[in-house]
C-alpha positions as CSV (number, residue, x, y, z in Angstrom):
1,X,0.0,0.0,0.0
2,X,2.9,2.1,0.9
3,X,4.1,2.1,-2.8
4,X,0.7,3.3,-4.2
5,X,1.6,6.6,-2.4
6,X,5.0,6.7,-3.6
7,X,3.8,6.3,-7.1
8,X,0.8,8.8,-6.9
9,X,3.6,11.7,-5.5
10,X,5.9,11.1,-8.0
11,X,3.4,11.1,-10.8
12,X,2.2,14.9,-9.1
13,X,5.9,15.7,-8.9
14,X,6.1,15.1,-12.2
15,X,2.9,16.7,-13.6
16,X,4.4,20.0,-11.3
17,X,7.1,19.9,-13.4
18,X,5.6,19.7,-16.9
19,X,6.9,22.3,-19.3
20,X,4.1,24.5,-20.0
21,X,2.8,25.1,-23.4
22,X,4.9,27.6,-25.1
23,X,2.0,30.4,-26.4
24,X,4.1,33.4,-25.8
25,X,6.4,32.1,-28.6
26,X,3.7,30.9,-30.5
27,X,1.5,34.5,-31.0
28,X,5.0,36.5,-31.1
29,X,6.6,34.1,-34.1
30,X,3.0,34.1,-35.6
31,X,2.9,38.1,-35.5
32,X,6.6,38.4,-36.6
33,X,5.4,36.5,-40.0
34,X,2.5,38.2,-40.6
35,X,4.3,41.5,-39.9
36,X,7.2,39.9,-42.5
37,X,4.4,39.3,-45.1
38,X,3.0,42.5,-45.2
39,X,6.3,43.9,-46.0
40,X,6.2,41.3,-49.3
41,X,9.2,39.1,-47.7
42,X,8.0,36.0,-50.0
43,X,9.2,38.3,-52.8
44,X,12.5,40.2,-51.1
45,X,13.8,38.3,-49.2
46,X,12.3,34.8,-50.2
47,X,15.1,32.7,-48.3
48,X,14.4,34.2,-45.3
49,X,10.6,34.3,-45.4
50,X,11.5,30.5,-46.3
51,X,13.5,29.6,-43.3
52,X,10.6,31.9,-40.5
53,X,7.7,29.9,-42.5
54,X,9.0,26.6,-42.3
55,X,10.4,27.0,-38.8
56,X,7.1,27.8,-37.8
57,X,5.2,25.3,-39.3
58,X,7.3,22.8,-37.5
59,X,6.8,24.7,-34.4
60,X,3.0,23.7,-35.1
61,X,3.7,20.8,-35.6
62,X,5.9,20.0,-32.6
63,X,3.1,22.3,-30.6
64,X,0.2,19.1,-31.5
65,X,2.6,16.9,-31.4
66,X,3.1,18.4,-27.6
67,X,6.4,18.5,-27.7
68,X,6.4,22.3,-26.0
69,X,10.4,22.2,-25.8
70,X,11.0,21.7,-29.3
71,X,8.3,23.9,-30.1
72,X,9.9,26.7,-28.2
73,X,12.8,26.3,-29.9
74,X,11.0,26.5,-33.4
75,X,9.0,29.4,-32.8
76,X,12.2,31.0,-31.3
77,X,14.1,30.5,-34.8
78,X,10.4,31.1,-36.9
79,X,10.4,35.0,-34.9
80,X,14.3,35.5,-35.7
81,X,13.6,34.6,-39.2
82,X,10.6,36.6,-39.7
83,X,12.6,39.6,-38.0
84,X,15.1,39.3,-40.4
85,X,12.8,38.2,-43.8
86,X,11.0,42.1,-43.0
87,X,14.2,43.8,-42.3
88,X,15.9,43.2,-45.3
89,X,12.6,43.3,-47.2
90,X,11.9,47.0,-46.1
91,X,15.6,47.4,-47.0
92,X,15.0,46.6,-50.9
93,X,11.7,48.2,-51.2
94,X,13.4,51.7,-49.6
95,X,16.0,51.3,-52.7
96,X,13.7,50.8,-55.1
């Protein structure tokens, strides 16, 4: 009987200690694209708008999958993307 204790606190012990969904990451990569695509990144900087796009979809993916750690990490890389993709995009269009 003593066991089914020990197996009931470590299952809460471990629940406690459950890496929380990552939705911070998830609405700020999600409004770096859209903030990239309204600055027509697809078309200036496609490589970039490439790399944030398919980052994030695998940050989805790893999101349903819930794998929050890995999709942290992706949504980290789709916002750094993005960042870059409008940058360099707002770059070409003030030269042209």
């Amino acid at each position: 009987m003593k066991w089914i204790g020990s197996v009931v606190l470590a299952s809460a012990l471990l629940v406690g200690c459950a890496i929380n969904p990552p939705l911070e990451e998830y609405t700020i990569a999600r409004t770096a694209i859209d903030a990239a695509k309204q600055y027509e990144s697809d078309r200036y900087s496609p490589s970039l708008w490439y790399q944030a796009e398919e980052n994030y979809r695998r940050g989805q993916l790893a999101f349903r999958q819930e794998d929050f750690k890995v999709a942290k990490s992706f949504f980290l890389k789709a916002k750094q993307f993005a960042e870059r993709a409008e940058n360099k995009a707002r770059k070409e269009k003030s030269t042209k």
